[in-house]
N, CA, C and O atoms as a GROMACS GRO file, in nm:
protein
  428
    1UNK      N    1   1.370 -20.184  17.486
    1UNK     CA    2   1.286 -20.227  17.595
    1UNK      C    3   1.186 -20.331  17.544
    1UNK      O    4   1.125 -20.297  17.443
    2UNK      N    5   1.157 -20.460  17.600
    2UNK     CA    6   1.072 -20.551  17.568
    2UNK      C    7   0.944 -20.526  17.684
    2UNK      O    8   0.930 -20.536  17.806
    3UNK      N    9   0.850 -20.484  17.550
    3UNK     CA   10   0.691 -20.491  17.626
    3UNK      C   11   0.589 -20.583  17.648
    3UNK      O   12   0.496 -20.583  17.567
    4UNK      N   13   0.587 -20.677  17.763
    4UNK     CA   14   0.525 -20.799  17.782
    4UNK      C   15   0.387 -20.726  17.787
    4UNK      O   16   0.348 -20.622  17.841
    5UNK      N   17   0.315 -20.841  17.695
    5UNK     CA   18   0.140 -20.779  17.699
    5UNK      C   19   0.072 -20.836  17.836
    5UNK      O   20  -0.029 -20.776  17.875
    6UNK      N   21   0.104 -20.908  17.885
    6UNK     CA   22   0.078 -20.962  18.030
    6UNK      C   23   0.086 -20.835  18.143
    6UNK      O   24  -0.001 -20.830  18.230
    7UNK      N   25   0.191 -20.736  18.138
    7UNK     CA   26   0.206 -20.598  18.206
    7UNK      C   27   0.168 -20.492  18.149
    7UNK      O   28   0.160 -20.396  18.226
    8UNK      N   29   0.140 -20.472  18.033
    8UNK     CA   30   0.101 -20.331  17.991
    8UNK      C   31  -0.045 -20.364  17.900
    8UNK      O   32  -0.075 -20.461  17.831
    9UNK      N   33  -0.105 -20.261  17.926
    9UNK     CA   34  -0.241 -20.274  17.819
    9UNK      C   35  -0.169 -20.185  17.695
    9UNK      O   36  -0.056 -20.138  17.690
   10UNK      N   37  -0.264 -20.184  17.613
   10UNK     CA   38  -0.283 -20.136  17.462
   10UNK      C   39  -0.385 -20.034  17.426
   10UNK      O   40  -0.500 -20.059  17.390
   11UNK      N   41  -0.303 -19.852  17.446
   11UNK     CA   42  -0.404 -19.744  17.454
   11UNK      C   43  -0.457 -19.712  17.291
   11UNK      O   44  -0.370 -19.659  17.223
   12UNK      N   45  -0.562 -19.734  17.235
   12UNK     CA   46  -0.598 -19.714  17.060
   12UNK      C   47  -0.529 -19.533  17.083
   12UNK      O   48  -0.556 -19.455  17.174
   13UNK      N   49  -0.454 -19.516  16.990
   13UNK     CA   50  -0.437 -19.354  17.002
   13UNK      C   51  -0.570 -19.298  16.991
   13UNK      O   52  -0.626 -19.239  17.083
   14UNK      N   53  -0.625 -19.320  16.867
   14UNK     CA   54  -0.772 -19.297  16.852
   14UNK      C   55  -0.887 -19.228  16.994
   14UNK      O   56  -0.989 -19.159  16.995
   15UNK      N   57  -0.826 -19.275  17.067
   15UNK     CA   58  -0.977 -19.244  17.183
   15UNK      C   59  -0.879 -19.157  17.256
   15UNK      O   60  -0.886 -19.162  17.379
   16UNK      N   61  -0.794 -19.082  17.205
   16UNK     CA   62  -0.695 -18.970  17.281
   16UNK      C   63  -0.720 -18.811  17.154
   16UNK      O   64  -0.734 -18.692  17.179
   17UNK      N   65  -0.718 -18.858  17.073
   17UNK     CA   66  -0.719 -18.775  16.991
   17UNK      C   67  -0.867 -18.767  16.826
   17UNK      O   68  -0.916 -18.677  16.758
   18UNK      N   69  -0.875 -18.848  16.831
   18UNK     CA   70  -1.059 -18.826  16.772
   18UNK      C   71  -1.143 -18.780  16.762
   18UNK      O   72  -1.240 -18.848  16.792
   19UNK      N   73  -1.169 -18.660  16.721
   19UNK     CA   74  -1.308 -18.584  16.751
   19UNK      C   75  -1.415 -18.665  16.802
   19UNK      O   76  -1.498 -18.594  16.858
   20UNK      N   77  -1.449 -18.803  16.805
   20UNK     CA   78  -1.542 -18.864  16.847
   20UNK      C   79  -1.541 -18.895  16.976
   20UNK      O   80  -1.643 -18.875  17.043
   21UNK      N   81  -1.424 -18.948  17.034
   21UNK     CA   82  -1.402 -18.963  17.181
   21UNK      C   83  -1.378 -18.900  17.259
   21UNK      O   84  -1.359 -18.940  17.373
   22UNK      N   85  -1.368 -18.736  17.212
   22UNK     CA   86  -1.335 -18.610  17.329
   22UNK      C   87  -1.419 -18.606  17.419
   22UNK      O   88  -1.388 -18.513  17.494
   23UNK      N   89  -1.534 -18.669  17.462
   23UNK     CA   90  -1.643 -18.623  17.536
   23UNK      C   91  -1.593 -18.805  17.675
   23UNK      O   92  -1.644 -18.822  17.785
   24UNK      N   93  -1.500 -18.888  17.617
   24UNK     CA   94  -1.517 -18.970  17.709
   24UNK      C   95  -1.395 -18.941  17.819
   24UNK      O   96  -1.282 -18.962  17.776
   25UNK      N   97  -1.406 -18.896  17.951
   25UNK     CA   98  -1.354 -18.927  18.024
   25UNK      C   99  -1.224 -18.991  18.068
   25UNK      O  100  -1.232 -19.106  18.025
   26UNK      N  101  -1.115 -18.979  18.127
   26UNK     CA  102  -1.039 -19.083  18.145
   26UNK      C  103  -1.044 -19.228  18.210
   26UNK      O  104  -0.980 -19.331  18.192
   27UNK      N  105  -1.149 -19.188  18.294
   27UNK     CA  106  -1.221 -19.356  18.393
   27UNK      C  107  -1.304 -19.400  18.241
   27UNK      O  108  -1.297 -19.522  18.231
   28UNK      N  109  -1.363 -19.351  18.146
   28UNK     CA  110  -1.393 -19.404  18.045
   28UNK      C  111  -1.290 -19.530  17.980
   28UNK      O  112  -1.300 -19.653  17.971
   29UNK      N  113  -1.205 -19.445  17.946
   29UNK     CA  114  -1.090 -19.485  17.849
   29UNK      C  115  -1.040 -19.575  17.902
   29UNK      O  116  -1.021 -19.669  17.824
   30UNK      N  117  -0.996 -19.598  18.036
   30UNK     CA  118  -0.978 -19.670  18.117
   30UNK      C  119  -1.040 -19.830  18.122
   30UNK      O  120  -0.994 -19.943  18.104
   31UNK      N  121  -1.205 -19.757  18.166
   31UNK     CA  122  -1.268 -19.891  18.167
   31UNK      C  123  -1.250 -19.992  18.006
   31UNK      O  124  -1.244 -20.114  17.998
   32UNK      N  125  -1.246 -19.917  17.920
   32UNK     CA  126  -1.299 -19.945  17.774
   32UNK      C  127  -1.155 -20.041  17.783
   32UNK      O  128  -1.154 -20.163  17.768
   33UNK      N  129  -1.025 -19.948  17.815
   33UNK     CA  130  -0.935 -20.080  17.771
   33UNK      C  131  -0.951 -20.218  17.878
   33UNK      O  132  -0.911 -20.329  17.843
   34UNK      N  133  -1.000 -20.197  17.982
   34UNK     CA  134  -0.962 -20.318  18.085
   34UNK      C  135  -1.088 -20.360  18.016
   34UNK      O  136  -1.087 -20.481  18.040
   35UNK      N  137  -1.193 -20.337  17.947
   35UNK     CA  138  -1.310 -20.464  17.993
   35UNK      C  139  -1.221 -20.522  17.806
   35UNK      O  140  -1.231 -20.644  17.792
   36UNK      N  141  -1.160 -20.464  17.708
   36UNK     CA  142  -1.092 -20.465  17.544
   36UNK      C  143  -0.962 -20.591  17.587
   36UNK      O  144  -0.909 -20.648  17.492
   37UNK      N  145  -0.917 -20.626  17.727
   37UNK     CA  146  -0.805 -20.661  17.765
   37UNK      C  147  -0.903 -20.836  17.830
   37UNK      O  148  -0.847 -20.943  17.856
   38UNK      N  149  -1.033 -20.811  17.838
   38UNK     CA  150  -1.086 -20.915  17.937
   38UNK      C  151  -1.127 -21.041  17.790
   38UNK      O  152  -1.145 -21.158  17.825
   39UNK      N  153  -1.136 -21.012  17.657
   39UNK     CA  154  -1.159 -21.055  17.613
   39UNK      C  155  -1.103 -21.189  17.512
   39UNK      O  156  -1.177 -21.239  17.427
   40UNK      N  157  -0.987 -21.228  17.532
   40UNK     CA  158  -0.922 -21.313  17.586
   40UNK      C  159  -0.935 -21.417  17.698
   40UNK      O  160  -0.927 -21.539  17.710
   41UNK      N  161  -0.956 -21.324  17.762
   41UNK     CA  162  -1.043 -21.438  17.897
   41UNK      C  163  -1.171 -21.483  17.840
   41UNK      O  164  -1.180 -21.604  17.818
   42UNK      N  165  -1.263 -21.415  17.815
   42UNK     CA  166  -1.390 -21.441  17.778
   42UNK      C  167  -1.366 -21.540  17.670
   42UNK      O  168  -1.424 -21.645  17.698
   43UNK      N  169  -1.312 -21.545  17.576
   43UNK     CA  170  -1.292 -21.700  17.542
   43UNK      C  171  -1.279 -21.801  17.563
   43UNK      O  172  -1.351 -21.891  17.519
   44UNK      N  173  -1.157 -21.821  17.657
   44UNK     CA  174  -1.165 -21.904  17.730
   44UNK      C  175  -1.273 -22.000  17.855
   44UNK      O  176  -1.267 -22.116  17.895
   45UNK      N  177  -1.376 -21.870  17.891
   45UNK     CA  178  -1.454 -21.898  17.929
   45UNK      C  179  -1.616 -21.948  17.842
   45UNK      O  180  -1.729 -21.951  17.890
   46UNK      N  181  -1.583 -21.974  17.737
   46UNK     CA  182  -1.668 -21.990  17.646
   46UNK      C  183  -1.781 -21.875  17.628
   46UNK      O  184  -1.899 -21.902  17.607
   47UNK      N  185  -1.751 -21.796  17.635
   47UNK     CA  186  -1.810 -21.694  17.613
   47UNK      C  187  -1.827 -21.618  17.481
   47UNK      O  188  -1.775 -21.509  17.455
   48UNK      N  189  -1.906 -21.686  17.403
   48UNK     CA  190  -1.879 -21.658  17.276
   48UNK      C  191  -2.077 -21.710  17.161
   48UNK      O  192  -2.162 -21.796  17.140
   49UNK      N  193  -2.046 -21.614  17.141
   49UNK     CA  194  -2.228 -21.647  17.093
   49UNK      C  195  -2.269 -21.709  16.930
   49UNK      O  196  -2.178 -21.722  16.847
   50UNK      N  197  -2.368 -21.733  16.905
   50UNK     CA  198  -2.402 -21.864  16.795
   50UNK      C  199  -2.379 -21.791  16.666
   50UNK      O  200  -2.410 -21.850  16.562
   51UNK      N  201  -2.330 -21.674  16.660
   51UNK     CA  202  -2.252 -21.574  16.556
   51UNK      C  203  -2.120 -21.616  16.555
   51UNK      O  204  -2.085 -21.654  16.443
   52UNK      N  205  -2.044 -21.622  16.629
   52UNK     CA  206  -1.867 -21.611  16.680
   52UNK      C  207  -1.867 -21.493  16.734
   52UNK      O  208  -1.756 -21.440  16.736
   53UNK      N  209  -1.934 -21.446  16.769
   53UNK     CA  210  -1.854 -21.285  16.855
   53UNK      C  211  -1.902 -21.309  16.988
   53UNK      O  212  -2.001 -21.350  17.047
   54UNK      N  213  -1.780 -21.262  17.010
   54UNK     CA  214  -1.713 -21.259  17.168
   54UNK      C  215  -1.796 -21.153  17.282
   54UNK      O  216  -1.800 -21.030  17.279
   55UNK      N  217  -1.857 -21.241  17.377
   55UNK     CA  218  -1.876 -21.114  17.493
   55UNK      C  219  -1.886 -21.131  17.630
   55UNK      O  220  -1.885 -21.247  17.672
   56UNK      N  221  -1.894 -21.052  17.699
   56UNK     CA  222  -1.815 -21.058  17.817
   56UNK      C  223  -1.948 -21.038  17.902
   56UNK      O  224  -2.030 -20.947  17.888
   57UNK      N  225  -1.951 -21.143  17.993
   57UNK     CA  226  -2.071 -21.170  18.079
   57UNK      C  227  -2.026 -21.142  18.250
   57UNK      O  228  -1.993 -21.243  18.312
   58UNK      N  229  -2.025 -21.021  18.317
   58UNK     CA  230  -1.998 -20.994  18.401
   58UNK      C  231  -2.124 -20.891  18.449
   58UNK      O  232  -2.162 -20.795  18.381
   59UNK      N  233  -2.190 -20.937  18.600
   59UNK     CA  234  -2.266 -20.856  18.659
   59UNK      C  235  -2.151 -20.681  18.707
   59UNK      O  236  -2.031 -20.668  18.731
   60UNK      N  237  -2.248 -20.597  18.702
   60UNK     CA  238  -2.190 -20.466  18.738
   60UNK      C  239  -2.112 -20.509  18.875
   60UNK      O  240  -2.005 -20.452  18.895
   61UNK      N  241  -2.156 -20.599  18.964
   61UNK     CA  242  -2.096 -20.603  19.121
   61UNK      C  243  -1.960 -20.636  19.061
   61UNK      O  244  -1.868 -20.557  19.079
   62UNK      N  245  -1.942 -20.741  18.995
   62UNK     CA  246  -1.798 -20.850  18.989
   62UNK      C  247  -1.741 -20.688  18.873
   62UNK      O  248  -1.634 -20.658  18.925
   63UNK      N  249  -1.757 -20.626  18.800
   63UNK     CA  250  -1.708 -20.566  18.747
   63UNK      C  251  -1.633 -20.441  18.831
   63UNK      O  252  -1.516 -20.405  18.825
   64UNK      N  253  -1.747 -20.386  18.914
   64UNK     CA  254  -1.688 -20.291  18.986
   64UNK      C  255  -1.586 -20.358  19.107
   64UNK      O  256  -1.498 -20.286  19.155
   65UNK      N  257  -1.601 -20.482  19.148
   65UNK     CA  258  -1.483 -20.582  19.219
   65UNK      C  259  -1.364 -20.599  19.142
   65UNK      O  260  -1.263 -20.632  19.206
   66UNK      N  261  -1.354 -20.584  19.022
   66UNK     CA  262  -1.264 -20.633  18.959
   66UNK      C  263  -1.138 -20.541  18.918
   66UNK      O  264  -1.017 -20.562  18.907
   67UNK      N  265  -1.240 -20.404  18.899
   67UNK     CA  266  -1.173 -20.256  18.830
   67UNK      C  267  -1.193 -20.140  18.970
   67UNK      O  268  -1.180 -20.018  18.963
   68UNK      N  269  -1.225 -20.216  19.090
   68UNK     CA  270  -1.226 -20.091  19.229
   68UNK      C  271  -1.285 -19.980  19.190
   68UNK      O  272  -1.245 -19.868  19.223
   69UNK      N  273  -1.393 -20.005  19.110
   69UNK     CA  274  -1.502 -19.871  19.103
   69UNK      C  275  -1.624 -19.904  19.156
   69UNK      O  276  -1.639 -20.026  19.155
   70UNK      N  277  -1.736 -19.832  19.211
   70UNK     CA  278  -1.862 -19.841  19.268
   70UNK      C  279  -1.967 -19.878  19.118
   70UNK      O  280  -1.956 -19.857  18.997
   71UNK      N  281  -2.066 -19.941  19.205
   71UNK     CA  282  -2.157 -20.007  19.096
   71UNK      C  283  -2.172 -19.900  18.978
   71UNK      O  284  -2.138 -19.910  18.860
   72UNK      N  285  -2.234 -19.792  19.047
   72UNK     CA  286  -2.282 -19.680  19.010
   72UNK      C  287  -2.216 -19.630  18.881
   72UNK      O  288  -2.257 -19.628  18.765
   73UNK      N  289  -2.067 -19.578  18.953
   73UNK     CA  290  -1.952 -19.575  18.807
   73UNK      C  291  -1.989 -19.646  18.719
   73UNK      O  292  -2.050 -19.588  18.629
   74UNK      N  293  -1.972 -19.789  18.706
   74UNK     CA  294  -1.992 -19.910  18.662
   74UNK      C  295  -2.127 -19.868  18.527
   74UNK      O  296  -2.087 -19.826  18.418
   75UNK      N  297  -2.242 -19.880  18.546
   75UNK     CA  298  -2.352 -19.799  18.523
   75UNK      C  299  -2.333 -19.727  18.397
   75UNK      O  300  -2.366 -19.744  18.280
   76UNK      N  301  -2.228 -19.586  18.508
   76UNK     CA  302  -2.233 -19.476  18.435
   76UNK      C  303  -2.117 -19.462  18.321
   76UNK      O  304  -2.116 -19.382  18.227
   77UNK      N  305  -2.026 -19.555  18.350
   77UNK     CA  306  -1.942 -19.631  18.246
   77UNK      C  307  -2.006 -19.694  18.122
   77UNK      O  308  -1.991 -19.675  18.002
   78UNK      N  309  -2.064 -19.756  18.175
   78UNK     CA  310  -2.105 -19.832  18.021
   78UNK      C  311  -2.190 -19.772  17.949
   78UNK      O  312  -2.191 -19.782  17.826
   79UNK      N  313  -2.281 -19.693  18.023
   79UNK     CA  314  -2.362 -19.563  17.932
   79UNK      C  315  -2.267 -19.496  17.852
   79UNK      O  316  -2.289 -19.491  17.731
   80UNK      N  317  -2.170 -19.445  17.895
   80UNK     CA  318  -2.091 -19.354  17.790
   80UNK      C  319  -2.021 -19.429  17.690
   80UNK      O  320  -1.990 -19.378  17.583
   81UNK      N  321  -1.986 -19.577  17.727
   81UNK     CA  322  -1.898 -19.684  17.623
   81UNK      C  323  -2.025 -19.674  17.503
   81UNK      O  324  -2.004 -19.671  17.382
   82UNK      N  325  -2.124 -19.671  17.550
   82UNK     CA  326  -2.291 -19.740  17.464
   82UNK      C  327  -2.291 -19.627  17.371
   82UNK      O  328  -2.308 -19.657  17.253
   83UNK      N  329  -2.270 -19.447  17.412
   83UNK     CA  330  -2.276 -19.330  17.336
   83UNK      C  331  -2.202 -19.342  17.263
   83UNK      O  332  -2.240 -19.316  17.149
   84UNK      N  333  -2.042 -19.390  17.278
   84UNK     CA  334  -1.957 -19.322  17.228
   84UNK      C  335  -1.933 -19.427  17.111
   84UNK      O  336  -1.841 -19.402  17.033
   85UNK      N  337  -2.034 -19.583  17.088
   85UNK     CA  338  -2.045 -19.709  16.980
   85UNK      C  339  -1.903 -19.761  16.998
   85UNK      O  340  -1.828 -19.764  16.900
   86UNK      N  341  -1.848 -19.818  17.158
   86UNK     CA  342  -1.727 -19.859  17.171
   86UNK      C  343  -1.803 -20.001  17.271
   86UNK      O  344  -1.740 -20.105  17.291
   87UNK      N  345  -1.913 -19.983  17.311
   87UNK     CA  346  -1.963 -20.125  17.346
   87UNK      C  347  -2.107 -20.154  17.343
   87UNK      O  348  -2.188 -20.061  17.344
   88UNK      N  349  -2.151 -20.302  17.338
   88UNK     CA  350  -2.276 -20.263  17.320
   88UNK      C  351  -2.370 -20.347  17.419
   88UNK      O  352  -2.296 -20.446  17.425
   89UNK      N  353  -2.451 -20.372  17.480
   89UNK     CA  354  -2.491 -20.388  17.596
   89UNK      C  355  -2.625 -20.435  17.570
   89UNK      O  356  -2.711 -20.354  17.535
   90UNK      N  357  -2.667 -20.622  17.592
   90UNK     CA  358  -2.808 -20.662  17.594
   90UNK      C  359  -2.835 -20.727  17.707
   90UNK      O  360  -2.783 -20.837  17.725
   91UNK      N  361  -2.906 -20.681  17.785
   91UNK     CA  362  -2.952 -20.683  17.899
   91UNK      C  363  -3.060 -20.796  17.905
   91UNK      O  364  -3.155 -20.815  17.830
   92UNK      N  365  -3.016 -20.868  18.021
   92UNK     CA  366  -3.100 -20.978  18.042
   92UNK      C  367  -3.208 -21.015  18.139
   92UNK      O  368  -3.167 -21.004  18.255
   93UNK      N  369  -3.331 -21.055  18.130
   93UNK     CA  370  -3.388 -21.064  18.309
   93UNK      C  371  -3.324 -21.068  18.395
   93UNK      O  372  -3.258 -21.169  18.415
   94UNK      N  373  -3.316 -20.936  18.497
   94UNK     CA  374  -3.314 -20.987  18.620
   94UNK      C  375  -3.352 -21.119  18.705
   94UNK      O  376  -3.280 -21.176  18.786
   95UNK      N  377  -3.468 -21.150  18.671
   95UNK     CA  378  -3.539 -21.228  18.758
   95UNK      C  379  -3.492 -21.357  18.730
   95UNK      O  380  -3.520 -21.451  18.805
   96UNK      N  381  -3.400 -21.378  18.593
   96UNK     CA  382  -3.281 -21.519  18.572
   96UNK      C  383  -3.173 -21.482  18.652
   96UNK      O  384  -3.151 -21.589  18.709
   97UNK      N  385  -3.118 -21.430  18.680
   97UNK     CA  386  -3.001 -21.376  18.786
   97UNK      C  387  -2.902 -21.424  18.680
   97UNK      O  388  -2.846 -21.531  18.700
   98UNK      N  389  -2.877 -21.356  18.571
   98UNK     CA  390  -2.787 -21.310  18.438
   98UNK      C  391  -2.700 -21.256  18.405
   98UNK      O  392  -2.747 -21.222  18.296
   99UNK      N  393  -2.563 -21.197  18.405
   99UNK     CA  394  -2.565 -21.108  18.383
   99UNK      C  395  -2.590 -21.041  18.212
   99UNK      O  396  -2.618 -21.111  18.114
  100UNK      N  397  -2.576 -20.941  18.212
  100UNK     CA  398  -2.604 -20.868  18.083
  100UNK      C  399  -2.469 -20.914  18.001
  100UNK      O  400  -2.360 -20.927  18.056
  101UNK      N  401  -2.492 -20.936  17.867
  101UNK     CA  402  -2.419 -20.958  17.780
  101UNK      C  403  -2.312 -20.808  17.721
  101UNK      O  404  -2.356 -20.706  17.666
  102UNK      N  405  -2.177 -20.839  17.753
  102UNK     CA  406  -2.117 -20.688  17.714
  102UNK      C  407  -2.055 -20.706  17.585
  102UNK      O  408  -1.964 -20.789  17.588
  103UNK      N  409  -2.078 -20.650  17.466
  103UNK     CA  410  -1.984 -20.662  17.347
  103UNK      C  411  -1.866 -20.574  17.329
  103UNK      O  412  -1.903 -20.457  17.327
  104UNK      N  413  -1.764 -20.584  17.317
  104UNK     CA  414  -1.658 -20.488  17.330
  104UNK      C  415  -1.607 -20.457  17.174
  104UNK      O  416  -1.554 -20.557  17.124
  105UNK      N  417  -1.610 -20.356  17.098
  105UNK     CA  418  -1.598 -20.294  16.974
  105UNK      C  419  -1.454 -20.311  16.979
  105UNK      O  420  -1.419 -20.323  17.096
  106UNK      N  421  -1.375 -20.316  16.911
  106UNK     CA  422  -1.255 -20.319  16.850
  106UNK      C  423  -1.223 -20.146  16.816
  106UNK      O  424  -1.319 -20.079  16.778
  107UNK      N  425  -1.097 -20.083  16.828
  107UNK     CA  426  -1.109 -19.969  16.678
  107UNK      C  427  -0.994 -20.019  16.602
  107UNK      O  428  -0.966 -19.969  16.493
   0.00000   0.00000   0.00000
């Protein structure tokens, strides 16, 4: 069987079986690979900081538009990505209408 990466994502076994990741959720695991899959794009979009590392600049609205979850999820998603040191999250003024900078960890 030929597996086009264009149709299938890429599950780390790791966050199935890890003593570290037992506490995340499956909408976790989930989100972690789709935002791990966006980063590719985010290159392309020049999204890339005065280090070289890559991150992904999406407000919670366009995120929860993107992955059909409520802001809220959204939120409560990236709190647990932030616990579990699978993403890391610098938050920008609101009052620039920004969004927050998302770093996506590799395993």
């Amino acid at each position: 069987m030929n597996y086009d990466d264009d149709y299938y994502y890429y599950l780390p076994k790791a966050l199935l079986f890890e003593e570290e990741y037992r506490d995340l959720s499956p909408y976790a695991i989930i989100f972690y690979i789709l935002l791990l899959s966006k980063k590719e794009e985010a290159v392309e979009m020049g999204w890339v900081d005065d280090d070289g590392e890559i991150y992904l600049a999406y407000t919670r609205e366009e995120l929860a538009g993107m992955f059909g979850f409520s802001t809220s999820r959204i939120t409560n998603l990236k709190y647990r990505l932030q616990i579990a040191d699978l993403i890391t999250v610098y938050k920008h003024n609101p009052l620039l209408h920004q969004p927050d900078r998302i770093y996506v960890k590799e395993l």
